[in-house]
C-alpha atoms as an extended CHARMM CRD file, in Angstrom:
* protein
*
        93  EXT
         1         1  UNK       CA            -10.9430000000       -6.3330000000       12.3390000000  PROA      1               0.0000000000
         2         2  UNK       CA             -7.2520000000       -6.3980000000       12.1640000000  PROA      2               0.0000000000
         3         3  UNK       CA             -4.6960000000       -3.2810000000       12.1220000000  PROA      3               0.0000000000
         4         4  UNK       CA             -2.4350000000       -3.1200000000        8.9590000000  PROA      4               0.0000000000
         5         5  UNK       CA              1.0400000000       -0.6030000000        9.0760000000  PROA      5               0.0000000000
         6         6  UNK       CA              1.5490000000        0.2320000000        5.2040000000  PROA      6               0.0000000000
         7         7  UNK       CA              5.4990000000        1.9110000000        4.4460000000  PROA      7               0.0000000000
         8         8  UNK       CA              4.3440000000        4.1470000000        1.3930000000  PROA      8               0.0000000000
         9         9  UNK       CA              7.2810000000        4.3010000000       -0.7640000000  PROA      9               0.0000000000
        10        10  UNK       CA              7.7810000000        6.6610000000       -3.4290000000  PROA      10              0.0000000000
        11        11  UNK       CA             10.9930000000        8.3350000000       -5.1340000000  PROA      11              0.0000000000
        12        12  UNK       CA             12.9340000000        7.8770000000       -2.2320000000  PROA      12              0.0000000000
        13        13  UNK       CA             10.1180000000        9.4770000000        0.2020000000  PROA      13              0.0000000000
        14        14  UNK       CA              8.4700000000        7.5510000000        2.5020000000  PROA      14              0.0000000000
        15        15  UNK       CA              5.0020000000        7.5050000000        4.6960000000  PROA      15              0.0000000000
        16        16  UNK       CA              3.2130000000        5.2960000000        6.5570000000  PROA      16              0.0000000000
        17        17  UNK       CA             -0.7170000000        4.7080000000        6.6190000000  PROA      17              0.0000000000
        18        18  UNK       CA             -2.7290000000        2.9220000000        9.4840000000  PROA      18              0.0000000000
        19        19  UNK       CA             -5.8150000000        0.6640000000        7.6840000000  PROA      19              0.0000000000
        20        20  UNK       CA             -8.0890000000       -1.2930000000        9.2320000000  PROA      20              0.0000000000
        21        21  UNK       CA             -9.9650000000       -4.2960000000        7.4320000000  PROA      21              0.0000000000
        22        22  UNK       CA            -11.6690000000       -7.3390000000        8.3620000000  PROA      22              0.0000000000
        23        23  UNK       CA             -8.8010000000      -10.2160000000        7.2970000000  PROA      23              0.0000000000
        24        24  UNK       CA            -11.3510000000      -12.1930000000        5.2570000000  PROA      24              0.0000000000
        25        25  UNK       CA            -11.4070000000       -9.1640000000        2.7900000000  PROA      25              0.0000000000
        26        26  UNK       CA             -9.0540000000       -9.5440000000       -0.3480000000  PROA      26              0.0000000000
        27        27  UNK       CA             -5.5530000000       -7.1920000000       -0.8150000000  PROA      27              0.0000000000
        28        28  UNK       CA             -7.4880000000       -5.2140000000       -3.2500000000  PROA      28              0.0000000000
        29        29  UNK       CA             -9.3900000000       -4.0290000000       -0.2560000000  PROA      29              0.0000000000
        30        30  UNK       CA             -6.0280000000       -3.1630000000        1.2670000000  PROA      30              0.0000000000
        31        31  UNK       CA             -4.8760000000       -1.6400000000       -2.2980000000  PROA      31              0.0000000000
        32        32  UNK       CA             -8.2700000000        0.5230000000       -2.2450000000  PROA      32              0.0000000000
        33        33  UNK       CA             -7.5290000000        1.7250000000        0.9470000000  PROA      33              0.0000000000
        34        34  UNK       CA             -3.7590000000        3.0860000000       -0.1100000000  PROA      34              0.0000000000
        35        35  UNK       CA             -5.2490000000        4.4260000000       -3.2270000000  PROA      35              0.0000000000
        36        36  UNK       CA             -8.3590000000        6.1700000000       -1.6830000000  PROA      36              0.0000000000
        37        37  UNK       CA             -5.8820000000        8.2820000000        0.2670000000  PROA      37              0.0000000000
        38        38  UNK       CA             -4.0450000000        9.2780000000       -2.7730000000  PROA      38              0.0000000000
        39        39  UNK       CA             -4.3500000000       12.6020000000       -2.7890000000  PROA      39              0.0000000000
        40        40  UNK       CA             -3.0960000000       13.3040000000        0.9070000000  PROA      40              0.0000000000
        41        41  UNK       CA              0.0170000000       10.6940000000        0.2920000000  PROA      41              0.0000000000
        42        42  UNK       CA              1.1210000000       12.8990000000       -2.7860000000  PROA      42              0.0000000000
        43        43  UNK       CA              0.7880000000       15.7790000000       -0.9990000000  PROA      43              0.0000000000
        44        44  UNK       CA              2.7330000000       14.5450000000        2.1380000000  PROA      44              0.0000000000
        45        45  UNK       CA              5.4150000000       12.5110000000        0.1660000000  PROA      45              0.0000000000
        46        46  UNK       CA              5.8340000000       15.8690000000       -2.4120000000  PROA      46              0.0000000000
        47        47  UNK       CA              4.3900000000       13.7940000000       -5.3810000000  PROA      47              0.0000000000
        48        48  UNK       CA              2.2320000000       17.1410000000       -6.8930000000  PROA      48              0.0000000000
        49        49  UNK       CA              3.5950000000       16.3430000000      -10.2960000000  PROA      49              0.0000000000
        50        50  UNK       CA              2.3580000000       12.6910000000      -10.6560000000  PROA      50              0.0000000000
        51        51  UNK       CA             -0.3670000000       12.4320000000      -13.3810000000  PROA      51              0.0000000000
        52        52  UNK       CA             -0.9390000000        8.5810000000      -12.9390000000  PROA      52              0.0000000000
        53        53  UNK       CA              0.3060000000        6.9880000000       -9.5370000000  PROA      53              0.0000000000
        54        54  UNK       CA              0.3330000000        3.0790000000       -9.8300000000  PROA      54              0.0000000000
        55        55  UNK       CA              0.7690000000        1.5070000000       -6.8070000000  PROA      55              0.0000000000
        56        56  UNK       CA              1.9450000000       -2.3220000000       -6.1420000000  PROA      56              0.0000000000
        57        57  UNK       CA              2.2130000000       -3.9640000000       -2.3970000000  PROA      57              0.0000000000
        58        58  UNK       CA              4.8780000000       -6.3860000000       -1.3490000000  PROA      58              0.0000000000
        59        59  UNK       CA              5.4380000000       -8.2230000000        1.7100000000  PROA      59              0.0000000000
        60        60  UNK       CA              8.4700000000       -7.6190000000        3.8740000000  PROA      60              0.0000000000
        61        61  UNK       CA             10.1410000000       -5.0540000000        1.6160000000  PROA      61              0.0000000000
        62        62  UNK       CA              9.6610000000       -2.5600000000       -1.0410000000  PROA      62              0.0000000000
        63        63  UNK       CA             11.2430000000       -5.4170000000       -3.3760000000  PROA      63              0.0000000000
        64        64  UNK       CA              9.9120000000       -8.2250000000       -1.1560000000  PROA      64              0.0000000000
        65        65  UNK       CA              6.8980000000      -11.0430000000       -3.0480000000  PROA      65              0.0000000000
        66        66  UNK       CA              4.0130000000       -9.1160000000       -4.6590000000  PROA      66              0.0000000000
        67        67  UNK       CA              0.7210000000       -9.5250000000       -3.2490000000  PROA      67              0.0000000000
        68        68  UNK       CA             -1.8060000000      -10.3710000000       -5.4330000000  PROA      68              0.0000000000
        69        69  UNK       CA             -4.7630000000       -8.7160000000       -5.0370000000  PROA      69              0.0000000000
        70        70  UNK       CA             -7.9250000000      -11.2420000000       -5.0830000000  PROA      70              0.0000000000
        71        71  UNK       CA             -5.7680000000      -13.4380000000       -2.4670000000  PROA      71              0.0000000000
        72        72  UNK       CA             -7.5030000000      -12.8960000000        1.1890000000  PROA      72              0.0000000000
        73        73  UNK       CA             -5.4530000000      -11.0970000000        4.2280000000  PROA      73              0.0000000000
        74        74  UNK       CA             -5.5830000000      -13.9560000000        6.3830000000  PROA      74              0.0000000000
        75        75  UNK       CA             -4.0690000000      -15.6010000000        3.7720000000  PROA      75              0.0000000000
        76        76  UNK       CA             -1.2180000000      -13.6720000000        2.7570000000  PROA      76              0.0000000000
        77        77  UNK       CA             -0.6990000000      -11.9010000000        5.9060000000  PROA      77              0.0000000000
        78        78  UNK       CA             -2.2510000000      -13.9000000000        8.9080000000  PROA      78              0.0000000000
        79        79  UNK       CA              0.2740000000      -11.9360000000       11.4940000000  PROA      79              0.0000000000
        80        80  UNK       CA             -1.1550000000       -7.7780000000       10.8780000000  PROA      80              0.0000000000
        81        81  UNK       CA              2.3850000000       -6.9690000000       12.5180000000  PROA      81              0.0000000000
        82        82  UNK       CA              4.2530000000       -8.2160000000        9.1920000000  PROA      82              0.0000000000
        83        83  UNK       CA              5.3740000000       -5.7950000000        7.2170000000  PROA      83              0.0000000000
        84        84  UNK       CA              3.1170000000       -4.1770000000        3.8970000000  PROA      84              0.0000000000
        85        85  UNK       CA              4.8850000000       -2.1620000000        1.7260000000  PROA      85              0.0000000000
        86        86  UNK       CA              2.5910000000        0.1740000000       -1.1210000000  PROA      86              0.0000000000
        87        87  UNK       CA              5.2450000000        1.3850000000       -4.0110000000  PROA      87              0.0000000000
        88        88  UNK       CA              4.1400000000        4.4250000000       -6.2450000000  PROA      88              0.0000000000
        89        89  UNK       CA              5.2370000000        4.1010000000       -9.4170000000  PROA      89              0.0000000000
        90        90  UNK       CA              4.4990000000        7.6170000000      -10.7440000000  PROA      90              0.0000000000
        91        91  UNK       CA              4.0980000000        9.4610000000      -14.6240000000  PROA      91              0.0000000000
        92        92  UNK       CA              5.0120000000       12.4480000000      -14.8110000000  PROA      92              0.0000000000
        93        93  UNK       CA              3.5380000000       12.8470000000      -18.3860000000  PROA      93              0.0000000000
């Protein structure tokens, strides 16, 4: 099992969420696990508005490469230290 450090970034607001998966699982795992805890991130990053939250991971930075998400950990991120970022791209409709 490795230890993953996601920066939650949304409107400015930021958060950070510990997740641990087994690198042979794919970034959707690691997208699942940012999306399952949803409802605490709104409440913590003062999101109570958003109607649809889409979120998107990079690498590096909050602009950095996207991660796709049927590519493996180990593959795309075979040192746990580097740096995940999860954007929320909120709707306020």
């Amino acid at each position: 099992m490795a230890r993953y450090t996601v920066n939650v970034v949304a409107r400015g607001r930021r958060a950070s969420l510990l997740v641990v998966l087994s690198p042979s699982q794919p970034c959707s795992a690691l997208h699942d696990s940012v999306t399952s805890r949803m409802p605490i991130l709104t409440s913590k990053l003062h999101l109570t508005d958003a109607k649809t939250p889409q979120v998107t991971l990079y690498l590096r930075a909050e602009d950095g490469p996207m991660l796709h998400l049927q590519d493996l950990l180990s593959d795309v991120l075979p040192d746990p230290e580097e740096a995940v970022y999860a954007v929320i791209d909120v709707s306020v409709h």
